[in-house]
C-alpha positions in Angstrom: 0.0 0.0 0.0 2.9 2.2 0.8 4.5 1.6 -2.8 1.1 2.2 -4.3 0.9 5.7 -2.7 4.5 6.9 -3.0 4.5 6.2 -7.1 2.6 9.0 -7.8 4.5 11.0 -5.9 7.5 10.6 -7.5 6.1 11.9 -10.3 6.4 15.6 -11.5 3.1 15.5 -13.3 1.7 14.6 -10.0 3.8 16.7 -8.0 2.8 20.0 -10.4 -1.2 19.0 -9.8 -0.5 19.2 -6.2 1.1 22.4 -6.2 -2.2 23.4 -8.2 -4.5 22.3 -5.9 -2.2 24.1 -3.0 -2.4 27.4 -4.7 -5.9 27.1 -5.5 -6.8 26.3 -1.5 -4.5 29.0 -0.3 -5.7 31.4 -2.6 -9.2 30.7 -1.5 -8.0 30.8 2.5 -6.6 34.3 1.4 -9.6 35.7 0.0 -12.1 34.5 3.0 -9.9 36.4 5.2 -11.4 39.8 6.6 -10.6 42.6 4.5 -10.6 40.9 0.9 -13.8 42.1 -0.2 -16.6 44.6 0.4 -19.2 42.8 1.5 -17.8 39.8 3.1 -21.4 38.7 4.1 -22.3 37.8 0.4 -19.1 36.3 0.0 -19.3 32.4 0.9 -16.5 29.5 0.3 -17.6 28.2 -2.9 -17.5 31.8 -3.9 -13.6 32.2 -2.8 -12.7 28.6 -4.1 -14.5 29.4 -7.2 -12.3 32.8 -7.9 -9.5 31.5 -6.3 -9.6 28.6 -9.3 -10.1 30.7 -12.1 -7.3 33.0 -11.3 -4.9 30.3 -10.9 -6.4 28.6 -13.9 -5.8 32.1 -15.7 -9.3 31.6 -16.9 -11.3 35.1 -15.6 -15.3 33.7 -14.9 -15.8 35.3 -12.0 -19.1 35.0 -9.2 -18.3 38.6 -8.1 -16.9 41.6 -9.4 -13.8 42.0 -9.1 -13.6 45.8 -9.2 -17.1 46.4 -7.5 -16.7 43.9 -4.7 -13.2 43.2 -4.6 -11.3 45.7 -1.6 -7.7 46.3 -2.7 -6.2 43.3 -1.1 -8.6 41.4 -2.3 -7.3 42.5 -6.3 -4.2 42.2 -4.9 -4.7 38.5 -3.6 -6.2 37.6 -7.5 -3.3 39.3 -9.2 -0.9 37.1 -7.4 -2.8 34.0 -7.8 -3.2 34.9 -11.6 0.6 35.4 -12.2 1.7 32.8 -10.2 -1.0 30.4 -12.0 -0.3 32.1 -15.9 3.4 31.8 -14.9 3.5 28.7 -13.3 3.2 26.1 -16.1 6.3 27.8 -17.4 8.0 28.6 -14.2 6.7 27.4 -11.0 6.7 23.8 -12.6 10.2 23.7 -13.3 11.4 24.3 -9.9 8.8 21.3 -9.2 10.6 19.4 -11.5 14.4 20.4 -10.4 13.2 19.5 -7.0 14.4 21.0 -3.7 18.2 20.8 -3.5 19.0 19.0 -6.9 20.6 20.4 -9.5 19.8 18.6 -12.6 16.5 16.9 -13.6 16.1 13.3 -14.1 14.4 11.6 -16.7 10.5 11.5 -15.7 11.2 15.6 -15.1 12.8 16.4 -18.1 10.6 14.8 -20.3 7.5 16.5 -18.9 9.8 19.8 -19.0 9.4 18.9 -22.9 5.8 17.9 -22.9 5.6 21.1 -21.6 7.7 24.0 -23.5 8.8 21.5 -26.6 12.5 20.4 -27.3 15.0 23.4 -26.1 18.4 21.7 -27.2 20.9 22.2 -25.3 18.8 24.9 -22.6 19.6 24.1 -19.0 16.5 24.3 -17.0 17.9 27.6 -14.3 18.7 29.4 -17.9 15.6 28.4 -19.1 13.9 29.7 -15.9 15.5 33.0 -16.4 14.9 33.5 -19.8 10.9 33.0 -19.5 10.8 35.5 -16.5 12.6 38.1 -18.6 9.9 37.4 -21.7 7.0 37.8 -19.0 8.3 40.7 -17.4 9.1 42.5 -20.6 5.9 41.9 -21.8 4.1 42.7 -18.8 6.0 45.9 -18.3 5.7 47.0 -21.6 1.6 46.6 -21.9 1.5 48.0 -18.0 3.2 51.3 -19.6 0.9 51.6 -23.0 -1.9 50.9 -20.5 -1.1 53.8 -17.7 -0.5 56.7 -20.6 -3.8 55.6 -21.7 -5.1 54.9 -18.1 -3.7 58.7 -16.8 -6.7 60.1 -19.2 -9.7 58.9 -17.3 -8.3 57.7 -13.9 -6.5 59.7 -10.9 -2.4 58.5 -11.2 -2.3 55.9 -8.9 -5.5 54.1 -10.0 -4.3 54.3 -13.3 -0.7 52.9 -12.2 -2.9 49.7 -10.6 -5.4 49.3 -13.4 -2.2 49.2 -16.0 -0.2 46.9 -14.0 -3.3 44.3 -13.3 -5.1 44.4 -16.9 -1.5 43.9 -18.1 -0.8 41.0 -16.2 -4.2 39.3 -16.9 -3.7 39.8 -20.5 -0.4 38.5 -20.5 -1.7 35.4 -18.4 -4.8 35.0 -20.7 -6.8 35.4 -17.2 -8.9 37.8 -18.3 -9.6 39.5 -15.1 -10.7 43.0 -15.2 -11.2 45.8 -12.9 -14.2 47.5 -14.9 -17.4 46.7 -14.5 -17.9 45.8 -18.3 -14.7 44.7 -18.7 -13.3 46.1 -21.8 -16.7 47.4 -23.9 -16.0 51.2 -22.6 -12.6 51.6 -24.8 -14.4 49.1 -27.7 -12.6 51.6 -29.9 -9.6 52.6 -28.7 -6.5 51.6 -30.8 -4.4 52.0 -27.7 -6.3 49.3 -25.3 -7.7 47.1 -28.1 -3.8 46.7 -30.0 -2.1 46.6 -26.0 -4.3 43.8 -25.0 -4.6 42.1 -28.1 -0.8 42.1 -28.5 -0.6 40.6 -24.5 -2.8 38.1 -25.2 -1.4 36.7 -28.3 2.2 37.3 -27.0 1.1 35.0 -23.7 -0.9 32.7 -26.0 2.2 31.9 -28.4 4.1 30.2 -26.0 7.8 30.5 -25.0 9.2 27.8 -27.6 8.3 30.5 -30.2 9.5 33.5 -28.9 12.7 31.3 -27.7 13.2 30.4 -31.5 12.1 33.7 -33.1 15.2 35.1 -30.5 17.5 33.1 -32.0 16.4 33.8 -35.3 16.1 37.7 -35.3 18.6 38.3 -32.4 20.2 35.7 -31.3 22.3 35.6 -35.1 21.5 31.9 -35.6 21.3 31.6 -39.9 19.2 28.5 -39.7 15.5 29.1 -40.3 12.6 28.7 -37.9 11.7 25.6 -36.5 8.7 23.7 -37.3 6.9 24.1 -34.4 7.3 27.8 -34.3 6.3 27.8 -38.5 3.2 26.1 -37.5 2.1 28.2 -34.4 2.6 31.4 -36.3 0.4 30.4 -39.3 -2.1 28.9 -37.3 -3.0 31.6 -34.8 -2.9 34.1 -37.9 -4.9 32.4 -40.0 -7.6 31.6 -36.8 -8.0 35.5 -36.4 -8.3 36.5 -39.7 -11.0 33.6 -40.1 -12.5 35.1 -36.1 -12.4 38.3 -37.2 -13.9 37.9 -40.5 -16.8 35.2 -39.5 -18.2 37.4 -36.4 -18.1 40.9 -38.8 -20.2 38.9 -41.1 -22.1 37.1 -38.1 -22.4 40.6 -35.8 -23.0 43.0 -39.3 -27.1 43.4 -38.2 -26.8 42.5 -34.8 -24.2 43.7 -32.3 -22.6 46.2 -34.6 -25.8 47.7 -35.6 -25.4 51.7 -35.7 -21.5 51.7 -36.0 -20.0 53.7 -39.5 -17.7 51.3 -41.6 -14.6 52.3 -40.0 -15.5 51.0 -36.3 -16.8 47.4 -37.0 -13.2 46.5 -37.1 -12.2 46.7 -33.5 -14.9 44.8 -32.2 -14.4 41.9 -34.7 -10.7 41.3 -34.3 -11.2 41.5 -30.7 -13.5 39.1 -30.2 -11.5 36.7 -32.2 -8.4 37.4 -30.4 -9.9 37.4 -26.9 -11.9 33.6 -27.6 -8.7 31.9 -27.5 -8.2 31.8 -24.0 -7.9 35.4 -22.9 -11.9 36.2 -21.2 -11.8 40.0 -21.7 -15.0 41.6 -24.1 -15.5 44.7 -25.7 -19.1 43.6 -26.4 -22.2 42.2 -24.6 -21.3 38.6 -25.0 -24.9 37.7 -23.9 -26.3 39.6 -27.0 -24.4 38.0 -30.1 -26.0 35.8 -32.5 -26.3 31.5 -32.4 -24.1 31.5 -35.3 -21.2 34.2 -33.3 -21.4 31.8 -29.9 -21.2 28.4 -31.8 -17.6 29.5 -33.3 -16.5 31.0 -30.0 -16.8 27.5 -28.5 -14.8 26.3 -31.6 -12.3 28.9 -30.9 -12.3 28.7 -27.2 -11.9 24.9 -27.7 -8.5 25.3 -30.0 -7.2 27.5 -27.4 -4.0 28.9 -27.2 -0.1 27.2 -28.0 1.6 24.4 -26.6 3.3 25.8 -23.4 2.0 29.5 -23.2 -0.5 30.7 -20.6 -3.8 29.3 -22.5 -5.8 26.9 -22.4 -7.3 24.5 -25.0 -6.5 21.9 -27.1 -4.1 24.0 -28.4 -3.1 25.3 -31.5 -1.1 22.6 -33.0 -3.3 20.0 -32.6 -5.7 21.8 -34.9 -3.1 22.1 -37.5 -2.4 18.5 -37.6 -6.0 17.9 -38.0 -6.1 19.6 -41.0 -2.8 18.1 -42.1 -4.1 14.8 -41.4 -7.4 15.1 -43.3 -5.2 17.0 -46.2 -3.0 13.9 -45.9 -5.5 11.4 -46.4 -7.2 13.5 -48.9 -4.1 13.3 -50.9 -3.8 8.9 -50.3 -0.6 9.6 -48.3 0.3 7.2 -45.3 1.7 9.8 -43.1 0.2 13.0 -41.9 2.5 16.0 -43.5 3.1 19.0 -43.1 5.7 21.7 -44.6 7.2 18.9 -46.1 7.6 17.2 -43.0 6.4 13.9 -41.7 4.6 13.9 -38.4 5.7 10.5 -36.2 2.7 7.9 -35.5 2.7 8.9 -31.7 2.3 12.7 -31.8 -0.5 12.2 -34.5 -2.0 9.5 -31.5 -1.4 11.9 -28.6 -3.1 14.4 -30.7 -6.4 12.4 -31.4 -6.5 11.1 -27.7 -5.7 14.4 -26.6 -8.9 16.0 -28.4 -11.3 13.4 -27.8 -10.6 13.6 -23.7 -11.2 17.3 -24.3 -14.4 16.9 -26.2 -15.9 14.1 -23.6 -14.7 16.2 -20.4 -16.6 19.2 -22.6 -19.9 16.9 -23.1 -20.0 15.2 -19.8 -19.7 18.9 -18.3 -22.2 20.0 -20.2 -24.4 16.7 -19.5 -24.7 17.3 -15.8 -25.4 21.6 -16.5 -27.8 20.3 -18.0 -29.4 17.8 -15.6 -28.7 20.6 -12.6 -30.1 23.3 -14.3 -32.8 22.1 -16.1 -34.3 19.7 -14.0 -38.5 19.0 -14.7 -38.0 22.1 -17.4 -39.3 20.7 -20.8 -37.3 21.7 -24.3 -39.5 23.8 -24.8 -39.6 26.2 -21.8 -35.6 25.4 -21.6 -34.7 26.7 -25.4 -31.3 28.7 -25.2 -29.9 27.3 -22.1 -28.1 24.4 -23.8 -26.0 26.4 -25.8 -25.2 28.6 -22.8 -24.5 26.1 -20.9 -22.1 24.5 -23.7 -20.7 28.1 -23.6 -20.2 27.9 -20.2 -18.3 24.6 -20.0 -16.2 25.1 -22.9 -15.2 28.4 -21.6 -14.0 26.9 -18.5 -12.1 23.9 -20.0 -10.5 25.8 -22.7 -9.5 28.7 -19.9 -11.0 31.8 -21.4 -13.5 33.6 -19.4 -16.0 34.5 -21.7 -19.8 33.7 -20.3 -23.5 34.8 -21.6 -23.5 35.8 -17.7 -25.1 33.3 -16.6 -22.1 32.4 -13.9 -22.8 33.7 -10.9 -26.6 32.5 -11.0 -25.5 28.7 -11.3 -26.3 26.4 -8.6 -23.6 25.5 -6.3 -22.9 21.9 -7.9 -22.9 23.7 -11.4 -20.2 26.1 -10.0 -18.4 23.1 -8.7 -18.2 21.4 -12.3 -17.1 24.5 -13.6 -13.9 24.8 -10.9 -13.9 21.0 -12.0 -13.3 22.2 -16.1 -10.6 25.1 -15.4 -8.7 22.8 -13.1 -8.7 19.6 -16.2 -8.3 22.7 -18.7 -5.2 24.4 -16.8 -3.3 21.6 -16.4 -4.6 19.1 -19.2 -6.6 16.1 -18.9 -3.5 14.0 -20.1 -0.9 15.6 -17.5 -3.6 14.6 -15.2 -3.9 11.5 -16.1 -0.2 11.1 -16.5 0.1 11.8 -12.9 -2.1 8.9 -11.7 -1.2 6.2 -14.1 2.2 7.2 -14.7 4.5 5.9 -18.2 3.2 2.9 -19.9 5.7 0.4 -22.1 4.2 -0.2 -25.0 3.4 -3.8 -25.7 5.9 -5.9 -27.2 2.8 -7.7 -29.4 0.0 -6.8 -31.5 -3.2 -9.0 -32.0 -4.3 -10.3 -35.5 -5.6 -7.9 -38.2 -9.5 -8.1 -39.0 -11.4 -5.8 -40.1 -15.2 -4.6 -39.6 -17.4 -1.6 -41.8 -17.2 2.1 -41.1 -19.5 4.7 -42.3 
């Protein structure tokens, strides 16, 4: 019994889920402490564990809001737990994997440190802690000072200084936390917030292996071009918010952007495609877009971010090789290819198994919303609630933040399903499941062909 118990421990996957859950229950402890919020009376545990999990899940549904009913420690308290929880996958989780006292990683840590970030060559992991700090500090830094010019406009100095710093940080983390009441919609066109925070969130959302490759490239004076991973990250999340931004100004035209001249349907568009993949903030009345507009944020918000950046998602990649594999097939080849490049047997597996535990923690989510929320209500009296619900769910698991606003009116076992989806969706149902099974051999035998029909 004691082996049983002390396998898992010995592994990083389930040593990082650990220090999760530990974040997640001191955050909440923090915020149920006197002083964290304005009215502590309408502020219960579920409600702490509930914000406590979506900032360390860098995923921004909130119960409460944040700048309303949040005192100054209390914004203080989510900040923390949002950069410690954006930054931790990339940080945090290395020291995790080093270990207290040792100095190199084994074997079990470094191959989840590449699981993780991708293959770094020849990066030791305190360099590799040092660089990623300097990216999200630089990045931080530099949105935190578009943000307080910008900020110094409408707000005293100092509350401009702290609403920079914070919406920075949340956009960098993908958290989409804000300290307005409407989040974003009151600077829907202003070039300065809209290009800031959209540049944040696709800076977080790229993932370190890319801006570690495009330094080599640009700066770094290393001739040899960019790798493949980096080639298919940058195409991918280019071509997903031109297709966003396109689909929801076509979707939107009559409905949301009703009344604007020409020349301001732009912002709104690209920032709602920019914003699905895992960031959370809005510049428009969620609530009020059309079928067709919340049916391909799900899509989007399911894709996600990059492998190894502060998003959530099945992740970038993994759509591309979708559409490499169905090209590949198309096209009668054996392998899936792409870029003239043949992708191995097991990443094309991991990204099928990946995808369908996504979609089933996604439906079985949504499955008992349903059941919660909808008990003894027939279809008829019920209509719209599926597809917020869905919303709901697929927010949460792909880490976004986006919701109809239906959140803080859930029941309290819908509210724990939904802590349930940004935990899987932070961390990854397969890390997670990594952590309790552990590295499988692969079988030295294979069973006897035979085959049965399909479609």
């Amino acid at each position: 019994m004691r082996e049983f118990l002390k396998a898992p421990l010995q592994r990083p996957s389930f040593q990082l889920l650990l220090a999760f859950l530990a974040l997640i229950g001191a955050g909440a402890a923090l915020l149920l402490f006197p002083g964290s919020f304005a009215r502590p009376e309408k502020v219960n545990f579920l409600a702490a564990l509930f914000t406590s999990t979506s900032a360390v899940c860098v995923t921004g549904l909130t119960v409460v809001d944040t700048g309303a009913d949040c005192t100054f420690r209390g914004q203080v308290i989510i900040l923390v737990l949002i950069q410690l929880g954006g930054l931790g996958i990339l940080t945090f989780s290395n020291w995790i994997l080093l270990t207290v006292g040792r100095r190199q990683l084994g074997l079990s840590g470094r191959r989840l440190l590449e699981e993780t970030h991708g293959q770094l060559g020849a990066t030791e992991p305190g360099q590799l802690l040092k660089q990623i700090v300097f990216f999200t500090l630089f990045w931080e830094a530099l949105g935190a000072a578009i943000l307080f010019w910008r900020f110094r406009a409408d707000l005293p100095a100092s509350q401009a200084l702290w609403f920079a710093i914070f919406h920075a940080v949340s956009a960098f983390c993908n958290a989409g936390f804000s300290l307005f009441s409407d989040s974003l919609a009151r600077y829907q066109q202003d070039a300065a917030v809209n290009l800031t925070i959209m540049g944040l969130i696709v800076a977080g959302g790229l993932g370190f292996v890319v801006f570690s490759d495009l330094w080599r490239r640009l700066l770094g004076g290393v001739r040899r071009g960019l790798t493949l991973h980096t080639r298919v990250v940058l195409l991918t999340t280019t071509a997903l918010i031109l297709f966003g931004a396109g689909s929801f100004a076509v979707f939107e035209w009559s409905n949301a952007m009703t009344g604007f001249p020409l020349s301001k349907r732009f912002w709104p568009a690209l920032f709602l495609s920019v914003t699905a993949r895992t960031a959370g903030f809005n510049t428009v009345e969620v609530g009020r877009l059309t079928n067709a507009s919340l049916f391909l944020l799900i899509l989007l918000m399911i894709i996600g971010a990059s492998p190894g950046s502060t998003g959530g998602g099945i992740k970038t990649t993994t759509a591309a090789l979708f559409l490499a594999m169905f090209r590949s097939r198309l096209n009668n080849r054996s392998q899936v290819e792409i870029f003239r490049r043949s992708l191995p047997r097991d990443l094309v597996n991991k990204g099928l198994i990946l995808t369908m535990v996504f979609l089933f923690v996604i439906f079985q989510a949504t499955l008992i919303l349903e059941w919660l929320e909808g008990t003894a209500i027939p279809v008829g009296r019920g209509r719209g609630r599926f597809l917020e619900h869905l919303f709901e769910v697929a927010s949460a698991s792909g880490t976004v933040g986006l919701s109809t606003g239906i959140t803080s009116s859930l029941t309290a076992g819908s509210k724990i399903v939904i802590i349930l989806c940004m935990f899987i969706g932070r961390l990854g149902p397969l890390l997670i499941a990594d952590s309790f099974i552990g590295y499988r051999k692969e079988e030295p035998f294979s069973y006897p062909e035979e085959r049965f029909l399909v479609g």
